[in-house]
C-alpha positions in Angstrom: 64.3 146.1 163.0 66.0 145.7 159.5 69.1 144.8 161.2 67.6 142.3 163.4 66.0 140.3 160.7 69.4 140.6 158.3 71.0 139.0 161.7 68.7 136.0 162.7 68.4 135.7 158.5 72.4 135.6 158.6 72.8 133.6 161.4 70.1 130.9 159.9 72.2 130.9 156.6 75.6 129.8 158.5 73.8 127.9 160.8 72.1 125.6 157.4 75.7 125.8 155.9 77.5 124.1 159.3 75.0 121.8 159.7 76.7 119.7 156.6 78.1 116.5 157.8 81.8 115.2 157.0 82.7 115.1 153.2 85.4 113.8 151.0 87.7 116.7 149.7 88.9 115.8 146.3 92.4 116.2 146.5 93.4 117.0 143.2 90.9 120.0 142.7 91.3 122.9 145.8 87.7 123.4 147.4 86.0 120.8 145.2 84.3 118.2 147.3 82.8 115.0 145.7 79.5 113.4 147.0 80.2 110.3 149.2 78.5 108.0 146.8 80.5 108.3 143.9 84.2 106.2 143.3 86.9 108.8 143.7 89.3 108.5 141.0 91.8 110.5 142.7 92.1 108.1 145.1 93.4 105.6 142.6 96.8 107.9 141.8 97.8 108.7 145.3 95.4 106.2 147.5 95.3 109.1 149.9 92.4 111.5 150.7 91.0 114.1 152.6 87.5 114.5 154.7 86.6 117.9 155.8 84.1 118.5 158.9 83.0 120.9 161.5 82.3 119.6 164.9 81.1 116.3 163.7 82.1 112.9 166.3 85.1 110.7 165.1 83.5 108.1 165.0 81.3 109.8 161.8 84.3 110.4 160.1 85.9 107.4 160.9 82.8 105.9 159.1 83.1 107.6 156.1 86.6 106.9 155.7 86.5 103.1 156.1 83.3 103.6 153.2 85.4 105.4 150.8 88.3 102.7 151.4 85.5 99.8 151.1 85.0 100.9 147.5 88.6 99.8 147.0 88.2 96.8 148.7 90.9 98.3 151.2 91.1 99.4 154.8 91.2 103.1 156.1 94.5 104.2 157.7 93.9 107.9 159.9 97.2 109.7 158.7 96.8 113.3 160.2 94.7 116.1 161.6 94.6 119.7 160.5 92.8 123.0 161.2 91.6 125.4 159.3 91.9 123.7 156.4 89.0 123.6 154.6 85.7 125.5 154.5 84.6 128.1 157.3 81.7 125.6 158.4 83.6 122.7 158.0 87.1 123.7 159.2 88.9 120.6 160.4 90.8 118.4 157.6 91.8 114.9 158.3 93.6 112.5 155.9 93.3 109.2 155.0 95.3 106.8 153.0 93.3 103.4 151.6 96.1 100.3 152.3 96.1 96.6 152.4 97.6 96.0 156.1 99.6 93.3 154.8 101.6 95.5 152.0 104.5 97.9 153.9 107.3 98.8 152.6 110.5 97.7 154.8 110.7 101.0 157.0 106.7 100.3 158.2 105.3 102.6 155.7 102.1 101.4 153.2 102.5 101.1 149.8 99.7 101.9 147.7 98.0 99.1 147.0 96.2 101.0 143.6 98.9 101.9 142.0 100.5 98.7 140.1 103.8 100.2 139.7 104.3 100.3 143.7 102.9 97.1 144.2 105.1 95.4 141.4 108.0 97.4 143.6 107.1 95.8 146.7 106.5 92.4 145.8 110.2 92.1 143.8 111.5 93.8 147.4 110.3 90.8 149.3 112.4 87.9 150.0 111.1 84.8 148.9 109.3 82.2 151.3 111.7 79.8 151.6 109.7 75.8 150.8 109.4 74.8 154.4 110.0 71.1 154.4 108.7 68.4 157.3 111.3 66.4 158.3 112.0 62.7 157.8 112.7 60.5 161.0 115.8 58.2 160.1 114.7 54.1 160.4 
């Protein structure tokens, strides 16, 4: 009888603990994860992050990306999908890097658009727009 209630009491602890939905891994603290409605400053250093789930739809963590990006003012960019890389009840990982579609380096890649160093890099990289000129009909 004692083991059957240490079971179903078990069994209702992991069941509360996988019944978490997707949250932001902070990515510069192991196992730390940061509530969804706070600005990430890691973010800011490497414009990449991680959002650990269990069995939760895409389209749930797709959402919370493209939130944690909106902060920025920037756009969610899906970079990668790992297992077992995060909690027991939460064991999928993806990652996430926050870019500006418009800003990619020469080989396709995104620069980060938060850190000012890499965007100073990319704009001096860029050819300049050449004046584009109408022109004039002869008399």
């Amino acid at each position: 009888m004692r083991r059957t209630i240490a079971a179903l009491a078990l069994t209702a602890a992991l069941s509360a603990c996988s019944s978490q939905g997707p949250f932001v891994l902070n990515p510069d603290i192991p196992g730390a994860i940061i509530p969804v409605n706070t600005t990430v400053d890691p973010i800011r250093a490497t414009g990449r992050f991680s959002i650990c789930y269990g069995f939760d739809k895409a389209d749930k963590v797709m959402a919370l990306a493209k939130r944690t990006c909106r902060e920025y003012g920037l756009e969610a960019h899906f970079i990668q999908t790992e297992l077992y890389s995060c909690r027991l009840t939460a064991p999928q990982k993806a990652d996430f890097q926050c870019v500006n579609p418009k800003m990619r380096w020469p080989n396709g890649t995104y620069v980060n658009p938060l850190n000012p160093k890499e965007v100073k890099a990319w704009s001096e990289s860029r050819p300049l727009t050449p004046t584009v000129r109408s022109a004039e009909t002869p008399d």
